[in-house]
C-alpha positions, 0 to 999 in steps of 0.5 A, a space after each residue: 521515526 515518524 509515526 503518521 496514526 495508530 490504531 489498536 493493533 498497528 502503529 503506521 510510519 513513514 518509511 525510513 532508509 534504515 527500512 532496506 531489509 524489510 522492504 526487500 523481504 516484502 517486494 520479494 514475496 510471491 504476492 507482491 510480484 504476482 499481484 504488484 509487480 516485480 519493482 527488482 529490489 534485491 539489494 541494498 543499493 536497490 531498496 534505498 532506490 526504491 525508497 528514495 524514488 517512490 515513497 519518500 519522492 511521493 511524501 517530498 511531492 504529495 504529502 503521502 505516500 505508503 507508509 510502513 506497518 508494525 504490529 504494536 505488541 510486537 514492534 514487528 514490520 508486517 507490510 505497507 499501507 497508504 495514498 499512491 498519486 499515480 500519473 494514469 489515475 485521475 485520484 489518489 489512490 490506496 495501495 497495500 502489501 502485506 507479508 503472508 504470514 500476516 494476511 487474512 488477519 484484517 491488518 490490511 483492513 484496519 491499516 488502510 481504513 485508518 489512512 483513510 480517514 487521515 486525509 481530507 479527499 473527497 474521492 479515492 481510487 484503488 486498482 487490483 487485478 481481477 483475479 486478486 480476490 483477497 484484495 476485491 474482497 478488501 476494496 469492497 469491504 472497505 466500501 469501494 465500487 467498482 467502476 469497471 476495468 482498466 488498463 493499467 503496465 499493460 495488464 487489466 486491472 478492477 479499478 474501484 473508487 471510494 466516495 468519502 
């Protein structure tokens, strides 16, 4: 296991192979696809795809990627936290996903503040849909400005920016 921060109530992880179950719970909730997208992960073989293809790629490629989030007093896996390098954008950016169980309880907040802090970037960028109010509000919060909308897999999207 390799733990890449903690923070009082988190520990954050790369992800791991051994994570397919999880991650097909997450990439399943309602959220996730109205919100992300629908990445098709059912099974298995599907989950191993897309750990292999998108985080553990961007860690091989980037130095970072999204990176698992447990609950520390319980061990439990709540949701995914870290730096994306998307090809339409010109930085980094955060992405996140939370179990619904476990959102409006500021762990997104305190995940992606503490990968934040992690990295030495000047700038960092976020996009979510303008409609996502729980995730706007977190941007901003987390003191992203809005730079304006942006076309982004053919839906407009708010696309923030991070000054470090």
């Amino acid at each position: 296991m390799h733990i890449v921060c903690e923070t009082k109530a988190l520990v954050i992880r790369k992800f791991e192979l051994t994570d397919t179950d999880f991650i097909i719970r997450l990439l399943n909730e309602e959220s996730f696809i109205r919100y992300i997208a629908d990445k098709n992960v059912r099974t298995h073989d599907d989950a191993i795809r897309y750990l292999t293809q998108d985080p553990i790629a961007c860690y091989n490629t980037h130095g970072f990627g999204l990176n698992m989030v447990i609950l520390k007093s319980t061990n439990t896996p709540i949701g995914m936290c870290g730096l994306l390098k998307r090809d339409e954008l010109d930085l980094p950016d955060l992405g996140y996903a939370f179990l619904s169980q476990y959102c409006g309880k500021g762990y997104a907040f305190e995940a992606a503040e503490a990968e934040m802090k992690r990295y030495e970037l000047t700038k960092i960028q976020a996009v979510t849909y303008p409609d996502n109010i729980t995730s706007n509000k977190l941007l901003e919060k987390l003191g992203f400005e809005l730079l304006g909308e942006m076309e982004l897999y053919g839906s407009v999207n708010n696309l923030y920016q991070f000054q470090c």
